[in-house]
N, C-alpha and C positions, 0 to 999 in steps of 0.2 A: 820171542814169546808173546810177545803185545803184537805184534801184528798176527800171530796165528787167531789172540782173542778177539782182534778185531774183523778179522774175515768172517769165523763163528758168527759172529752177531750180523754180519750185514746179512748172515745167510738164513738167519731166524728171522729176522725183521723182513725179506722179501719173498720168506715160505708164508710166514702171517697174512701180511698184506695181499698175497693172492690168494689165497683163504679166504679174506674179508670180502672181495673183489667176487669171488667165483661166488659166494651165499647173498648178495646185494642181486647179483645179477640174476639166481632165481625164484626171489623176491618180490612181488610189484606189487604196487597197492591200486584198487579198482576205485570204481568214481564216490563208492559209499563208505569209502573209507577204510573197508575192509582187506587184510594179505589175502592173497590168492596165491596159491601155490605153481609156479613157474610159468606160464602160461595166463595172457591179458584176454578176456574172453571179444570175439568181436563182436565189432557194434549188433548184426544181428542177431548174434546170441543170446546179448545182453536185452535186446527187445522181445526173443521169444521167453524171457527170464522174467518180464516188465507184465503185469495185468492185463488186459487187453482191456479199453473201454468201446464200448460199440453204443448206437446211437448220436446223437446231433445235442446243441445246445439246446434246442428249440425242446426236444425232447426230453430235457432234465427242468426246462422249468415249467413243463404244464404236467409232469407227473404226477401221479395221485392228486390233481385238484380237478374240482369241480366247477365247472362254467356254463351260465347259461348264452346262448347267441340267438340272438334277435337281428332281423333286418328287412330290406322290403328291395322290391324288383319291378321293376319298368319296362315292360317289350310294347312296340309296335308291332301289329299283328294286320295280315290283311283280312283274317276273318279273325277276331277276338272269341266271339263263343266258339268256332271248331278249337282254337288255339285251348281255350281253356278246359276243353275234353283231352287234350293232348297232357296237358299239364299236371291233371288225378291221374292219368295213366303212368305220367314219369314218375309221380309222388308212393303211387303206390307201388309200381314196381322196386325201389328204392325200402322201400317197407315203411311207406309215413302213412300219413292220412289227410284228407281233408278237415278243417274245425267250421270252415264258413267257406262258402261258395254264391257270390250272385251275379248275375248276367242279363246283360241287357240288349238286344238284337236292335239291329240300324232303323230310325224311323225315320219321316223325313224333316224331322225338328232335331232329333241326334244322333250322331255317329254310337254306331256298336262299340261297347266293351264292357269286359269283365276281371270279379276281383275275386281275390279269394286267398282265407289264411293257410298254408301249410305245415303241416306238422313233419319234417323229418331226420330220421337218424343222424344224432352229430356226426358220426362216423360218416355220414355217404351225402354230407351237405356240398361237398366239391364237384363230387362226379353230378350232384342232380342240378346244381346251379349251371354246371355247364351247358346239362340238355337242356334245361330252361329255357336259358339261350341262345338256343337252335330253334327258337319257337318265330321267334322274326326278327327286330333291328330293337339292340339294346338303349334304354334311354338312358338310365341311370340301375345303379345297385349301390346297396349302402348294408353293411351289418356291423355289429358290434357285438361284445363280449364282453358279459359281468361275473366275477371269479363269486364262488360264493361258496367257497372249501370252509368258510367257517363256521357260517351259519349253520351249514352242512352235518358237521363235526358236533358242532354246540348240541343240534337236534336227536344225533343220534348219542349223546351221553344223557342228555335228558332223557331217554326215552331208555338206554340201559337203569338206570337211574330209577325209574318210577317201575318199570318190569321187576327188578329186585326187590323195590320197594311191596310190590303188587303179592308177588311170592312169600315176603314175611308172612303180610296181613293174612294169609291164605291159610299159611302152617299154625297163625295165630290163633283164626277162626278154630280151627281142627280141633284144638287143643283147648278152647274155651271152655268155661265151666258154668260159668254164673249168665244168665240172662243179658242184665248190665252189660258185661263186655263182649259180650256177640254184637249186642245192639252197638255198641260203641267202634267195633269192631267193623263192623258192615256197613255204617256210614264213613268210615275213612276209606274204605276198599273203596266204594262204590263213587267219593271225591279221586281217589287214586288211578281210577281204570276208564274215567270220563276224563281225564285229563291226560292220560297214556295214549287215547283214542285219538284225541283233539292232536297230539304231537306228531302221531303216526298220520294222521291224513296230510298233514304238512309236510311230512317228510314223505309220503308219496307223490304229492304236490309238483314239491321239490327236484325230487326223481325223474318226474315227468319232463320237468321243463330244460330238466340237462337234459337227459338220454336226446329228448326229440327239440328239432332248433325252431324256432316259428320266423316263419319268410310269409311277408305279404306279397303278395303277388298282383302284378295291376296291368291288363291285359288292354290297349285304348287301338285306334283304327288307325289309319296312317291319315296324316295331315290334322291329329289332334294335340300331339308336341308339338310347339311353334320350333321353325324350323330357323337356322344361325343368322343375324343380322345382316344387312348388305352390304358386301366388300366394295364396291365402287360407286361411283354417280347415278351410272343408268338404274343399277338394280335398288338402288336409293330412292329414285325419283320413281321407281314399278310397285315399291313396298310401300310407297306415299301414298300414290295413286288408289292401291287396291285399301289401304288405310280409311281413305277418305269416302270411297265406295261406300264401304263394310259402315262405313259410321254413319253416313245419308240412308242408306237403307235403314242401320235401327232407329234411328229416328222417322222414319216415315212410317213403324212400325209402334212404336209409341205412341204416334199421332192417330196413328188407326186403330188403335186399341183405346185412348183417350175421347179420341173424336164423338162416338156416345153419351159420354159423359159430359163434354162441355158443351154439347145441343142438350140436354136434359138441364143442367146450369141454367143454361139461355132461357130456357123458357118458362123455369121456375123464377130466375128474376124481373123477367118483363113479368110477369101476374103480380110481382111484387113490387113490380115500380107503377104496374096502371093501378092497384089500390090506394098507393101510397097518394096518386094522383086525385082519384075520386074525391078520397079524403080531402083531399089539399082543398077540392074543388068548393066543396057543400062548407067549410069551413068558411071560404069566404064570400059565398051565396049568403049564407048565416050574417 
């Protein structure tokens, strides 16, 4: 009889235990923690299941802010003024504008070149710097980048700010009754809408100077950037030579221009050393 009750039991205890066994195994938990029902989802499931983020780092942190870029551009040109006809043409087909333009054509005292501000599209500042230079031999480029989201911000709460304010005064005037506070009334408007005007030109200002990036542009002839120092002896002793040249000439060029003036010297001091003599003389005749 005890061994019948003990088989019973071993037989309950290993019907359980595959019970437990068979509900564990369809069972699993996923990475957030959560049961899922029989079935682990795969990895690409689990990533068509995931947000998708698109875009770059670079691209979450210049979002919604505001930046002006400024900077300046250096080409050698073999003709500087055609080069800078080239240059309003690239600006404006880009959709900028010129702000300042001047040029100066080769004489025989100075080499041609030309400067001029540009005004264009942040948005198409890459593709026009590029054509820039395509214009002749790059010297230098240099731009920078001032964030000014606040100021930004600051100007246009100021200016919700003084507009709401602007609309009381308005409804107030409407609604006035007494002379007195019309009068009192239309001096605060009229402090309120010169000061709303003053905010909004600043913040067109403002506008301006993001939307559109300002590049100086400086257009010189070739052999007007001094060109890289001498790597060896000989070309050492060529950069001397033409050094020492270049500096006897301006000096003889000094001299030549000088040279007038110290014969007009000369002969203003002789008249003033043969009086100084005269004198000397009757002095001691006397």
């Amino acid at each position: 009889m005890r061994r019948t009750w003990g088989v019973i039991a071993v037989l309950v205890t290993t019907v359980l235990l595959a019970g437990c066994t068979a509900n564990s195994g369809s069972l699993s938990t996923d990475s957030s923690g959560s049961i899922s029902g029989g079935v682990v989802p795969a990895e690409g499931d689990q990533a068509a299941d995931e947000s998708v983020v698109t875009g770059s780092t670079g691209d979450v942190k210049t979002a919604n802010r505001d930046v002006i870029t400024t900077g300046s551009l250096s080409i050698t040109a073999t003709d500087p003024v055609k080069a800078s006809e080239s240059a309003v043409t690239i600006t404006e087909q880009a959709g900028g504008r010129v702000d300042s333009r001047s040029e100066n054509p080769a004489t025989p005292s100075q080499p041609a070149s030309a400067n001029l501000t540009l005004r264009i599209p942040s948005d198409e500042l890459d593709r026009t710097l590029a054509d820039l230079k395509k214009l002749g031999t790059l010297n230098f480029v240099t731009l920078a980048a001032q964030d000014v989201t606040q100021q930004s911000q600051d100007l246009d709460a100021r200016i919700t700010a003084l507009t709401t304010s602007v609309d009381r005064l308005l409804a107030l005037m409407a609604s006035a009754t007494t002379t007195t506070d019309l009068i009192s009334i239309e001096s605060a408007l009229s402090s309120r809408q010169g000061e709303l005007e003053s905010l909004q030109s600043q913040r067109d200002f403002l506008a301006d100077q993001i939307d559109y990036s300002t590049l100086q542009l400086e257009l010189v002839s070739e052999g007007t950037i001094a060109a890289s120092g001498p790597d060896n002896f000989w070309t050492g002793i060529t950069v001397g030579w033409t050094a020492l040249v270049a500096a006897l000439g301006g000096l003889l060029i000094g001299l030549g221009v000088a040279l007038p003036w110290l014969v007009v010297l000369a002969i203003f001091g002789a008249i003033v050393l043969l009086i100084v003599r005269l004198f000397t003389r009757r002095r001691k005749a006397a």
